[in-house]
C-alpha distance (Angstrom), angle and dihedral (degrees) to the residues before:
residue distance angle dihedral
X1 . . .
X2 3.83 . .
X3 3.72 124.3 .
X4 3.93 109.2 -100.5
X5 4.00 110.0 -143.3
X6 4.19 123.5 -173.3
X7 3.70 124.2 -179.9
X8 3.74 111.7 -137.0
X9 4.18 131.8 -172.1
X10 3.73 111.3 -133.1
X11 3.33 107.5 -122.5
X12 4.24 105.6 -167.0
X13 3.49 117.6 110.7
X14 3.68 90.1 -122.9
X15 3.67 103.0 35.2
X16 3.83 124.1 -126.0
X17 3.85 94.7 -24.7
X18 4.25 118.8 161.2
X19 4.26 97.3 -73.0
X20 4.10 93.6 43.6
X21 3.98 91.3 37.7
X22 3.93 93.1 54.2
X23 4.06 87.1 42.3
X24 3.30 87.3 60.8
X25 3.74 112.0 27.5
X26 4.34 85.2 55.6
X27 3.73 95.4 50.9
X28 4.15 86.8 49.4
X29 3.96 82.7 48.4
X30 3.69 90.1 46.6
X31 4.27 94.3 51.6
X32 3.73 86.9 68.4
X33 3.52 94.0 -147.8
X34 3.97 124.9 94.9
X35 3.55 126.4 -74.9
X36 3.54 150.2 -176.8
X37 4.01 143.0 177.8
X38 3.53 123.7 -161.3
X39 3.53 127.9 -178.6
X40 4.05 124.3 -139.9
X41 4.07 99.2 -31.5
X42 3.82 95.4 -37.3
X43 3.55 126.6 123.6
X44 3.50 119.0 -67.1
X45 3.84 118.4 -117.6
X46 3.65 135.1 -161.3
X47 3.52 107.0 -78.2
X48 3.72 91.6 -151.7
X49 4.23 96.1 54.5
X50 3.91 99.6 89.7
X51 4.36 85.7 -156.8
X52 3.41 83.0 50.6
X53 3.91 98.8 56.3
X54 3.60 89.1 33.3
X55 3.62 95.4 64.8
X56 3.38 98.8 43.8
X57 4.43 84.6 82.8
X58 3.96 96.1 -137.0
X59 3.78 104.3 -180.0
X60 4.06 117.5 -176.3
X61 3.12 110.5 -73.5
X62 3.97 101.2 30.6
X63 3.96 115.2 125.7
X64 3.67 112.1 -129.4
X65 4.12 127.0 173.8
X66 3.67 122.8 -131.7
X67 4.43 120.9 -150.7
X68 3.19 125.0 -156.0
X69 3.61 133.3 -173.6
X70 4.08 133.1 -168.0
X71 3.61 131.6 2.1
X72 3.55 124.9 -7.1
X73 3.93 86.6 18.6
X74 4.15 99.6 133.9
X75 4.50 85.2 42.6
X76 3.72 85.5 52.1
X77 3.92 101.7 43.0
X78 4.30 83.4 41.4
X79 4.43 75.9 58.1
X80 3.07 100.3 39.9
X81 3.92 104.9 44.4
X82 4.53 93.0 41.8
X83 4.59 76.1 56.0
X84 3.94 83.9 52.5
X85 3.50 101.3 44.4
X86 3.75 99.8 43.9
X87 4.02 118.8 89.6
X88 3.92 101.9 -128.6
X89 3.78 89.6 175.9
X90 4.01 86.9 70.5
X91 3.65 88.3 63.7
C-alpha cells in the first residue's frame, strides 16, 4: 500500500504550541501506524515526537503535510488533519 499524504493549514491562533502539539503528536502515537509532519519542503518529522513537532515552529496559518503509511492511513490523516485545522486556543 502507498503512503497517503494531505497538506493541511493550521488553524490555532498560536500555531502548534505545547497543548495543540501533544494533542496531536498522542493521537499520531495512538494510530499505530507511521507518521510524519513536515512543514513547507522541510524534513519531515515524526508526527508522534511532541519535540519533534514542536520545533518544527507551525504558527496558524502555516501549511504542513501529513504521511501516512498502512492500514487505517486515509482515517488517520482525516484525524489528524480536522486536529490541525481546528483553533484550540479559541476554546
Amino acid at each position: 500500500m502507498p503512503s497517503l499524504t494531505r497538506t493541511v493549514r493550521i488553524g490555532s491562533s498560536h500555531g502548534l504550541h505545547a497543548r495543540p502539539a501533544k494533542m496531536f503528536a498522542q493521537a499520531a502515537k495512538d494510530s499505530g501506524i507511521p507518521v510524519t509532519i513536515a512543514k513547507d519542503s522541510g524534513a519531515p518529522v515524526n508526527a508522534a515526537s511532541i519535540l519533534g513537532v514542536i520545533a518544527l515552529g507551525i504558527e496558524q496559518g502555516d501549511y504542513v503535510t501529513l504521511t501516512a503509511d498502512g492500514e487505517g492511513a486515509e482515517a488517520t490523516l482525516d484525524t489528524l488533519a480536522d486536529l490541525l485545522s481546528t483553533d484550540h486556543d479559541a476554546q
